[in-house]
VOPAGU-2260 file (C-alpha; in pm, 1 decimal, decimal comma):
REM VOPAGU-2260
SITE   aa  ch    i         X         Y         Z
SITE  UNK   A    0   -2064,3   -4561,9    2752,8
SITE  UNK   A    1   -1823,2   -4338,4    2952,5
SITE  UNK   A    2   -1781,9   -4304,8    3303,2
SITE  UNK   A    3   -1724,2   -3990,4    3455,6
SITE  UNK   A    4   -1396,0   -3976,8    3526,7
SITE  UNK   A    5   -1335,9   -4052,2    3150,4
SITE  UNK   A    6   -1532,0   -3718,0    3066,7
SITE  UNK   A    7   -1354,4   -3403,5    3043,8
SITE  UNK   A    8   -1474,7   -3145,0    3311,0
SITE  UNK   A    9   -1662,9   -2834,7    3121,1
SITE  UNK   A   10   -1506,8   -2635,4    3393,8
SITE  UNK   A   11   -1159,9   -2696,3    3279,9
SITE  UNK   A   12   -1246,5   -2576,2    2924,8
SITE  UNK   A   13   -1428,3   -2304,8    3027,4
SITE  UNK   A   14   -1151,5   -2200,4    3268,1
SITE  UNK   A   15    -868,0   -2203,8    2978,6
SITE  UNK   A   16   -1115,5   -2003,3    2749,2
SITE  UNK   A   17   -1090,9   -1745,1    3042,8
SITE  UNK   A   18    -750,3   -1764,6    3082,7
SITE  UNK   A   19    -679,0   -1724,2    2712,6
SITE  UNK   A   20    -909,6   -1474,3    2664,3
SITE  UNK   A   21    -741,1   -1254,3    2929,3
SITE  UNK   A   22    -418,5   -1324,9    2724,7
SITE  UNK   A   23    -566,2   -1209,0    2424,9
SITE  UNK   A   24    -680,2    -886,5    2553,5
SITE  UNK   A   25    -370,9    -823,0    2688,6
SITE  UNK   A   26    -208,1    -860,7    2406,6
SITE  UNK   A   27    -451,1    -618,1    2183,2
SITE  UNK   A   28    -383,3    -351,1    2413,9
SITE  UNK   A   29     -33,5    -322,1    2378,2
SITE  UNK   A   30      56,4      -2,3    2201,8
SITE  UNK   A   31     201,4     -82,0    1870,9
SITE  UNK   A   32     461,2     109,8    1757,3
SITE  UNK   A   33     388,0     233,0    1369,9
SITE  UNK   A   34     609,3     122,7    1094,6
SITE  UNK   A   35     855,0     292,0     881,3
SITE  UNK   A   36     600,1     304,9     583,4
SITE  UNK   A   37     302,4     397,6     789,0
SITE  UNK   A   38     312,1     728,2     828,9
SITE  UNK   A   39      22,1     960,9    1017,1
SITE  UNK   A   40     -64,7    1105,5     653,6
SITE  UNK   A   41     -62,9     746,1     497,7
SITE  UNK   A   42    -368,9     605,4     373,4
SITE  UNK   A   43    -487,6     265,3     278,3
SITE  UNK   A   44    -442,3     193,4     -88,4
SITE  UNK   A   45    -832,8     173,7    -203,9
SITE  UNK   A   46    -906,8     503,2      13,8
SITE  UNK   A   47    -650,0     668,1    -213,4
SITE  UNK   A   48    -829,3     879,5    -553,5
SITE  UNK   A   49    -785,0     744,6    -832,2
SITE  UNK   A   50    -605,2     872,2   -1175,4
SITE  UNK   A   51    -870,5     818,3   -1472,1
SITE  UNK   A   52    -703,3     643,8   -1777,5
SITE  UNK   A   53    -728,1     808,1   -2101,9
SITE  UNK   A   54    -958,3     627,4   -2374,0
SITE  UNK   A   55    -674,1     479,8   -2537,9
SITE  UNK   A   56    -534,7     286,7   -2234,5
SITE  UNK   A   57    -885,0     145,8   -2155,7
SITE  UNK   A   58    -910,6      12,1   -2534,0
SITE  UNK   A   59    -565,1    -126,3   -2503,9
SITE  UNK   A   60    -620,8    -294,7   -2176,5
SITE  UNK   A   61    -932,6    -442,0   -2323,1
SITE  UNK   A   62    -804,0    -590,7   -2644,9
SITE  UNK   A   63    -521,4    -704,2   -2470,5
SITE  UNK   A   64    -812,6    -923,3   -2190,9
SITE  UNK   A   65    -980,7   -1044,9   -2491,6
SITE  UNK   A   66    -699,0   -1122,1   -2684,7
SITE  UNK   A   67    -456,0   -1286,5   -2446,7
């Protein structure tokens, strides 16, 4: 078995969780500066609408799955 002293101390741990924790908040509430490409009008690529495909292009895209 151990002895004590061999056993970490749960306070250390949950010290360091603390500490990191604060660094990790800290670091979330940094204002980030947006990117070239991001734009206040952008919008995520699934949010945008999307441009139906004629007949034709859904047939071809189909017989093109099934026929590799």
């Amino acid at each position: 078995m151990s002895t004590p002293e061999e056993r970490p101390n749960p306070d250390d741990g949950l010290a360091r969780a603390q500490v990191a924790r604060a660094e990790m908040a800290a670091a979330l509430d940094k204002v980030q500066e947006p990117g070239a490409a991001e734009f206040l009008g952008s919008q995520p690529i699934w949010k945008r609408p999307r441009k139906p495909k004629s007949k034709a292009a859904k047939k071809a895209e189909l017989g093109k799955q099934r026929g590799g």
